[in-house]
N, C-alpha and C positions, 0 to 999 in steps of 0.2 A: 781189360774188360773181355769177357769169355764172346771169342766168335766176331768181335769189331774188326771190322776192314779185311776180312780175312778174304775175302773174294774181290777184281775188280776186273773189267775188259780193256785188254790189249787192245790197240787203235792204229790201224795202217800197219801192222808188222806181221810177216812171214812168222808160221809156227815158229821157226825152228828161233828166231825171237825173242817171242810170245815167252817160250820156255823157260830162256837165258833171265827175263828181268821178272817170269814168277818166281824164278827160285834166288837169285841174286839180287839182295835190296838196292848196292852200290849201280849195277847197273841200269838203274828206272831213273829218267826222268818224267816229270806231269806228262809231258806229249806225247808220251807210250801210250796214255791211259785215255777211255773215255770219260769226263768229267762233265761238271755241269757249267763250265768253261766254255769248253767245247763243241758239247752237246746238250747245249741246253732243252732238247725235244724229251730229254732221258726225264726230266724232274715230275711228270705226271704219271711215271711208272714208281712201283714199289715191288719188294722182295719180300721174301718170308721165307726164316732159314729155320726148320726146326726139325726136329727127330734126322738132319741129316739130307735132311729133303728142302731145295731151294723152289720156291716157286713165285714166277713173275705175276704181277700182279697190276690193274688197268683197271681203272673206274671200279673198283671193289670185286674186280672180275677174275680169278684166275683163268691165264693163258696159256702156260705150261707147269710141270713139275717136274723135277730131275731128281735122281740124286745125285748127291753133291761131288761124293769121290769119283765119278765115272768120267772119263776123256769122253766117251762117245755120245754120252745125255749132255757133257756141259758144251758139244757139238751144237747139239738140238735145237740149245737154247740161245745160242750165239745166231744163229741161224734164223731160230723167230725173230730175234727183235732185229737182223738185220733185214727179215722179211715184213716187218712191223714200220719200221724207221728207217729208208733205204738212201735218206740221204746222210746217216753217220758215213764217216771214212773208214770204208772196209779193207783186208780182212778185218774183224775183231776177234778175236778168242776170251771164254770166261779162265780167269785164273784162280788159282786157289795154293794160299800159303799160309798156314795156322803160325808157323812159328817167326815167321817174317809179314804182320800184316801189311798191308798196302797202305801207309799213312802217308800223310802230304810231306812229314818232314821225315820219311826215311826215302826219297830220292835226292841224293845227293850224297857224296861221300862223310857230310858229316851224320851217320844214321842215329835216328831215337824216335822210340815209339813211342805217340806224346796221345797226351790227354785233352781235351779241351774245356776249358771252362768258360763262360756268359755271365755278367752280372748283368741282372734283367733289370737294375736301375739304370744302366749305361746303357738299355735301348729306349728306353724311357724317357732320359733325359734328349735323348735323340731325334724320340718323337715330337715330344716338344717341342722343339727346334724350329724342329722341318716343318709342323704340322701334318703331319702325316702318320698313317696307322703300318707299323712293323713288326708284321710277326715275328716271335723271336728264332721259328721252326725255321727262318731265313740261313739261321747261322747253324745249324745243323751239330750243335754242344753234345760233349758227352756231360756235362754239372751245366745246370742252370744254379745260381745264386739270387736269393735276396736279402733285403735287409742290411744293403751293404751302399756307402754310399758312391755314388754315378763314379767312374772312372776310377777309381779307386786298385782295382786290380793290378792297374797297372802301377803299384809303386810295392807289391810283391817280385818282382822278377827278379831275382837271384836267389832267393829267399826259400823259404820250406815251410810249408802250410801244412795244414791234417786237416781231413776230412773224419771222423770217427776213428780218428787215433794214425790212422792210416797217413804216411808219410809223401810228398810231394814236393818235387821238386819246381819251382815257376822258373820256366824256360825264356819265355819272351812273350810280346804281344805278339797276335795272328793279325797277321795283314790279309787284307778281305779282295776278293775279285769279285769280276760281274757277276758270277753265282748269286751273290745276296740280293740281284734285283729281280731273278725270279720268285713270284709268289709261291708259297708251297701249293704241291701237287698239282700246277699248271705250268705250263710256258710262257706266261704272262711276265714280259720282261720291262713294262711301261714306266714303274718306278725306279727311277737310276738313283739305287741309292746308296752306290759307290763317289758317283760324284759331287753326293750331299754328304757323305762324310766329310771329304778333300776339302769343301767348300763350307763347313761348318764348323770343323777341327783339326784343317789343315793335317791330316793325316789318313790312313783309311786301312787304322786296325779298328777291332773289335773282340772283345775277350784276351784270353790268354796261353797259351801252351804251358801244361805238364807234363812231367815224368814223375811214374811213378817209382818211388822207394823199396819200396815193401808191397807184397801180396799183403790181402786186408778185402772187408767186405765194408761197400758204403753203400746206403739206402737213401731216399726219397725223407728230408727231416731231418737229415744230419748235419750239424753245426762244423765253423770252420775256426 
């Protein structure tokens, strides 16, 4: 996907760093990075990457704009939101790696830059459950599915799917963290709904990891 994950913040590391694990996928662990793990204050902010130009974004409000190749603008902007949010663990630096995104499953020596998929019956059937209303914007999917039944996904993993012909590989489930108990676009952490997975289906994935095969164009409508 053009431009996914390609930027992320360094977390407690000396530039010199910073550097070493933007440009080196093997050397990032999660704990390098600001996540919503960690920094959970981060989820009520948004980005906007376009013509080249990042710009932070806060209650519909643009705060800054950089552009994106410059050391001394993605300064600026490290700088606001540590002037924004001064209880993240500083330094941070922003990074920026096109040919190596910043995915969750390219820290660690075994690297692959995966896809994510959601079957929005499997939060559904979740809701149910729980009683309770789950955005699905919780789990932060690059494919939403439906039409497919609850849990289901998970008996593709080894397998090779198509999306519009377009080739994938199913890697595994995604095992979920507290991220998923904040609401979208706030800090609102009040529904744990990591420990209603655990306590519902004794497990606490949701969705599934892909790789892609092939370049290919998938749209909004496309059959699997």
């Amino acid at each position: 996907i053009a431009n996914d994950r390609i930027f992320a913040f360094s977390r407690s590391e000396d530039l010199e760093k910073a550097k070493l694990i933007e440009k080196d996928a093997k050397q990032r662990k999660l704990n390098n990075f600001l996540t919503l793990k960690n920094s959970p204050e981060l989820n009520k902010y948004n980005f906007v990457y376009k013509n080249n130009k990042l710009t932070l974004v806060l209650n519909n409000e643009n705060i800054i704009s950089i552009s994106a190749d410059d050391p001394n603008e993605r300064l600026l902007l490290s700088n606001k939101l540590m002037e924004l949010e001064n209880s993240l663990s500083q330094p941070i630096s922003l990074l920026k790696n096109i040919d190596f995104p910043f995915y969750d499953t390219s820290n660690s020596n075994n690297v692959f830059n995966s896809m994510s998929l959601i079957n929005l019956n499997s939060i559904k059937d979740f809701e149910k459950k729980i009683n309770e209303k789950v955005e699905f914007q919780r789990f932060r999917a690059n494919f939403y599915v439906d039409g497919i039944d609850a849990w289901k996904e998970s008996n593709w993993i080894g397998k090779i799917i198509k999306i519009n012909n377009v080739s994938f590989k199913v890697e595994k489930n995604i095992p979920r963290c507290v991220a998923i108990n904040l609401k979208p676009k706030t800090d609102d952490n009040s529904l744990n709904l990591l420990q209603s997975l655990k306590k519902t289906y004794n497990h606490f994935h949701m969705g599934i990891y892909l790789t892609p095969l092939e370049d290919g164009k998938v749209e909004t409508g496309n059959k699997i």
